[in-house]
C-alpha positions in Angstrom: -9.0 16.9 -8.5 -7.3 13.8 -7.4 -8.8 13.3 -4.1 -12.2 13.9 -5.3 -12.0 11.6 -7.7 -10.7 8.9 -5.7 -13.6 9.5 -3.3 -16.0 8.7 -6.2 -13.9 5.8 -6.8 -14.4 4.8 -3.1 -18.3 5.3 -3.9 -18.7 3.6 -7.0 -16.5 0.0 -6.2 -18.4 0.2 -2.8 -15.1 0.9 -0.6 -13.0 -1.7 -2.5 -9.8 -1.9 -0.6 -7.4 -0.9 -2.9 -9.3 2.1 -4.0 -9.8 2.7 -0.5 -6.4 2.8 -0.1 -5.3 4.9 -2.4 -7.0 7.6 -1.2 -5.4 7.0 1.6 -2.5 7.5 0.0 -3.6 10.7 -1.8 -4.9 12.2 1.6 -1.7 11.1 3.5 0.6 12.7 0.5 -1.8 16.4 0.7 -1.5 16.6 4.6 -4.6 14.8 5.7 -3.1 12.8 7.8 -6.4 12.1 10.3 -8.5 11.0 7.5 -5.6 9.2 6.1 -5.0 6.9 9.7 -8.7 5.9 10.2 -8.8 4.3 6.6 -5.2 3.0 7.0 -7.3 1.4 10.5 -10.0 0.4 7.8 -7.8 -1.7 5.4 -5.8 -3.0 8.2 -9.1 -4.3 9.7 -9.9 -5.6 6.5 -6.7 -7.6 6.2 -7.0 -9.0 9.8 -10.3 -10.5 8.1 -9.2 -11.6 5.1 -4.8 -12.8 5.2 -5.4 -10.0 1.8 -3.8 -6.7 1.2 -0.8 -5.9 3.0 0.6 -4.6 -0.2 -2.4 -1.6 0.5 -1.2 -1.2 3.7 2.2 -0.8 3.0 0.9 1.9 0.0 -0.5 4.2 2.9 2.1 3.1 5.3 4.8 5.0 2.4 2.5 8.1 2.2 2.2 8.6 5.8 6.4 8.2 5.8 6.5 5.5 7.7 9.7 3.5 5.9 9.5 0.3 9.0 6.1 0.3 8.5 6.1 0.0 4.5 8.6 -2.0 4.2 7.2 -4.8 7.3 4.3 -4.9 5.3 5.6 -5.4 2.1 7.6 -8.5 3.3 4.0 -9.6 5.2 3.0 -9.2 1.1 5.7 -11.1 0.3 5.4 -14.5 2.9 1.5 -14.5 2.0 2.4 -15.2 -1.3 0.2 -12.3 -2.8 0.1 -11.7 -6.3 0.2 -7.7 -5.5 3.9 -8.3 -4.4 4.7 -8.3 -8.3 3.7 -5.1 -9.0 6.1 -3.5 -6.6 8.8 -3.7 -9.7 6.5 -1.9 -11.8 5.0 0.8 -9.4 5.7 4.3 -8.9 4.4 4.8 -6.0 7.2 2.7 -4.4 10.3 4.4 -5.8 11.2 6.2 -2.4 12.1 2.5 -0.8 12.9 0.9 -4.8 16.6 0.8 -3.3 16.2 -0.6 0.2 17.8 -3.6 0.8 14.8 -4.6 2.2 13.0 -4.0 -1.3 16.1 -5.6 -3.0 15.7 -9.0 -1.3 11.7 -8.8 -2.1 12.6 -8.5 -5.9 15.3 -11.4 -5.7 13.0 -13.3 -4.2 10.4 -12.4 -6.5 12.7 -13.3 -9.4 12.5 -9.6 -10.6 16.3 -9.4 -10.3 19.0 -11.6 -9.4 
């Protein structure tokens, strides 16, 4: 299934972080919630390193159904000018929060809507 596959995923990019993170996702979604926080700790390490990836933090943040936490780290996205911020229009996984205010202003400023 899913999470198997994502694992080989993991495997095969060598723990790229956005694969990383969604199996993060998957396992948070399924009830895995332990496995899910210590790779949520992973990318957050990763993007105390780098400035990159709050988008994949706010992915897992969603899963876990933790709406502050999604959403803080989707504006984080946002102010470092990451080109992930763009696909939050376009992506599924972020239609539970699509009509926060929050979400709405990212999109304005974004100039997905006006």
């Amino acid at each position: 299934g899913g999470i198997v596959d994502l694992r080989k995923a993991v495997s095969l990019t060598k723990g790229q972080t956005e694969t990383v993170s969604m199996l993060a996702y998957a396992l948070a979604r399924s009830g895995q919630r332990t496995e899910a926080l210590t790779l949520l700790d992973t990318v957050k390490s990763r993007y105390a390193a780098t400035g990159a990836g709050a988008y994949n933090v706010a992915r897992i943040y969603l899963a876990l159904d933790d709406k502050e936490n999604t959403l803080a780290w989707l504006e984080k996205d946002l102010a470092d000018h990451s080109s992930w911020i763009t696909q939050l229009f376009i992506d599924e996984v972020f239609d539970p929060v699509r009509n926060e205010p929050r979400v709405q202003a990212i999109f304005r400023a974004t100039g997905q809507i006006r």
